[in-house]
N, C-alpha and C positions, 0 to 999 in steps of 0.2 A: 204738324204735331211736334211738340217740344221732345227732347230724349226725356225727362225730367216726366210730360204725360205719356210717353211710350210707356214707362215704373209702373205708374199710377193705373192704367189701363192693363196691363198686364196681371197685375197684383191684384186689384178687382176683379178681372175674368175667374184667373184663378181662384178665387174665394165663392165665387157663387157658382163655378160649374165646379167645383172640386178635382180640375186638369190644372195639375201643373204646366206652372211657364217654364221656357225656354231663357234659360240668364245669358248664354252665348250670344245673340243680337245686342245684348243690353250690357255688354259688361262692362261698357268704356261709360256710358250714359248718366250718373251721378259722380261725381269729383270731389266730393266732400260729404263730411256728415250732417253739414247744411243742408245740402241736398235730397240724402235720406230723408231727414227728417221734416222736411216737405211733403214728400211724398206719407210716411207715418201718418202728419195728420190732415191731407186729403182724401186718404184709403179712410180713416175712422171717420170723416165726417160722411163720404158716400157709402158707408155702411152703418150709420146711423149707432155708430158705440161713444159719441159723443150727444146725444140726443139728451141725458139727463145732468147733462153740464159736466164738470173738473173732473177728468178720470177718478178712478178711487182704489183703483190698482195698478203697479207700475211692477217695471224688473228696469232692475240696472247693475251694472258690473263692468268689470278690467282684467285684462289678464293681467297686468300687476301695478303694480302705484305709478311709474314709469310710464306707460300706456295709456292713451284714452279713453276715460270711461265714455259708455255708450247706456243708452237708456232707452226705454221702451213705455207707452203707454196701454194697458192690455184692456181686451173687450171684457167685461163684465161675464158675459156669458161663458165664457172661458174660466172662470171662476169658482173652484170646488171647494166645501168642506169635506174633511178627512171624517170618518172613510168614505172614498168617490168612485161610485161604478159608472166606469166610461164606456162600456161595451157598444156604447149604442152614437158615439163621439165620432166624428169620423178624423182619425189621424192615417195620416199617410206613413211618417217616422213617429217612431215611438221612443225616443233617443228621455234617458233619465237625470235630470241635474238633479242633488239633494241642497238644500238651501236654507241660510235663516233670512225669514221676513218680519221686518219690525214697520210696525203702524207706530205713527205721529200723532201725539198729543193734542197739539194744539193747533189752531190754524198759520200758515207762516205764507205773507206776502213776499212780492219781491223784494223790495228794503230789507225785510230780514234776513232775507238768505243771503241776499248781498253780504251779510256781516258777518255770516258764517265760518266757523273754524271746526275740524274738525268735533273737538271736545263739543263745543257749544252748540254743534247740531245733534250731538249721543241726548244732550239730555231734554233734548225735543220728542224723543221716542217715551211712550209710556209702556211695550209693550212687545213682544218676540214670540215667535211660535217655529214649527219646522215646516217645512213647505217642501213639495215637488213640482219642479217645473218640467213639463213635458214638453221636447223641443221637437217644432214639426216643422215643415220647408213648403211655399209655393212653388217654391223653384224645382228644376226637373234634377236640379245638380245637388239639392240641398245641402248641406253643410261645407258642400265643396263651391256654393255660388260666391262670384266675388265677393269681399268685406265690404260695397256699399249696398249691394242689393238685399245683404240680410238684412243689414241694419237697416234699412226700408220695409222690410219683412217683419219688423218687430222682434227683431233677432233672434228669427229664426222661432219664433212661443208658439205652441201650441194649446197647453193650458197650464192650470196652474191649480193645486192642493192644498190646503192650508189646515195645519195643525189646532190645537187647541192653546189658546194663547195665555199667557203669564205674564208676570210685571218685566220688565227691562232690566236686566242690569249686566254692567262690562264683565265680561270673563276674563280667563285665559286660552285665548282663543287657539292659542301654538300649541297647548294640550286639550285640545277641543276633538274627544271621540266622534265616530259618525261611520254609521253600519247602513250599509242600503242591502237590500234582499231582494231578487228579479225572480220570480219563480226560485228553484232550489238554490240559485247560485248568490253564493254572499260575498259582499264586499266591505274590506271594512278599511276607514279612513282616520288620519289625527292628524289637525296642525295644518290642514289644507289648501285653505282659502286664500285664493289668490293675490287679495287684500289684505290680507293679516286678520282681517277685522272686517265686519259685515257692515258696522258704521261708519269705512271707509267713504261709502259711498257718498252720503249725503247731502254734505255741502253742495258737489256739483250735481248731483241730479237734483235736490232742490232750487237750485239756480237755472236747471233747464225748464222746470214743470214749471217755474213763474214766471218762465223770460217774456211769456205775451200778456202779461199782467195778472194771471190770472193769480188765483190766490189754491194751495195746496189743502184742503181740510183736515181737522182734526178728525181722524178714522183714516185713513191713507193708507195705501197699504205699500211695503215694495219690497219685492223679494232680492237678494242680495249677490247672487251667483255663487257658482257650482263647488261644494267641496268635492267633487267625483268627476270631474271629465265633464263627457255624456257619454252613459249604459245606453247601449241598445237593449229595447225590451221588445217583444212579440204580444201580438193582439193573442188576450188569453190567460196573459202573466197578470200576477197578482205581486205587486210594489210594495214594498213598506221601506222609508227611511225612517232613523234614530239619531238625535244626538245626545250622547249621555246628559242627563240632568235638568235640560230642556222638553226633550217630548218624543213623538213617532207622528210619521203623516203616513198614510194609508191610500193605496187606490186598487182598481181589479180595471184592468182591459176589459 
């Protein structure tokens, strides 16, 4: 067996008996993010969340413009509207990113994103809501598992929440409020986002979602990564994020 199917095998245990793996055997085992992403979408196709063809939700993000963005293609089923009672979800971590997710207008092949600039992929979006992504680990190490094993992991996702959605348009994102609430304890944030900007992302994860030809749809969804860390939350707590003048996303453990 390959290190690359030691991932794969692993990653699927873990998913259908709900044991977390052991990342120490495997920590040398992918060498790039080639390799993750092999693994990504092996785990989706033996788990049957590519079944209805071109994912239709994604997460992508960088810790800063400098930095490799990393991308994620998520199961459907993982998939909530706000307000979402998870009680019954089994997460292991309950760790809280607050996020903006923008859906894509229109359909965009590879040629196109080949051509991509930042600007000219913003106005691909029709569309922005606030979102929570709930970050959960197969790993035994979770957020402490090597950086290629998460990103085999789907980075680390657990699920994901999604706001009530409005038309798109650029802000100022450097005075962009954002209040998350974990049971009593509030957090409030401005000017965050590791990217400056959530339409950072774009260009290169629409260059990943098409690199095998496929084509990305109009309705897409991708959430943008974290203006808060990750909160740990407790099974129980009841979530709401804000960002001023856009929306609130809602969930209850």
């Amino acid at each position: 067996m390959s290190a690359t199917d030691a991932v794969i095998d692993a990653l699927l245990k873990a998913r259908r008996t709900r044991v977390p793996a052991d990342a120490a055997p495997l920590a040398n085992a992918l060498v790039s993010p080639d390799d993750a992403y092999l693994v990504q979408q092996a785990v989706a196709h033996e788990m049957g969340w590519l079944d209805a063809g071109v994912p239709q939700h994604w997460k992508s993000g960088g810790a800063s413009r400098t930095a490799t963005l990393m991308h994620g293609a998520l199961p459907d089923e993982g998939v909530w509207a706000s307000p979402a009672q998870l009680g019954d979800w089994p997460f292991r971590l309950r760790y809280i990113e607050a996020e903006i997710a923008l859906r894509i207008g229109r359909d965009v092949d590879a040629a196109l994103a080949a051509s991509l600039d930042h600007g000219a992929a913003a106005t691909l979006v029709d569309a922005m809501t606030v979102s929570i992504e709930v970050v959960d680990s197969r790993w035994q190490q979770g957020l402490g598992a090597p950086v290629q094993l998460r990103l085999a992991d789907l980075l680390s996702h657990g699920g994901l929440v999604l706001g009530d959605w409005l038309p798109y348009a650029a802000r100022d994102w450097s005075a962009q409020a954002c209040r998350v609430q974990i049971g009593a304890a509030v957090h409030e944030f401005r000017g965050t986002h590791s990217l400056q900007d959530p339409a950072y992302v774009l260009p290169d994860w629409l260059r990943h979602a098409t690199a095998d030809g496929g084509t990305v749809t109009a309705g897409t969804v991708v959430t943008t990564g974290t203006w808060c860390g990750a909160l740990e939350a407790q099974g129980g707590d009841a979530v709401s994020v804000q960002f001023a003048g856009i929306g609130e996303a809602r969930l209850q453990f």
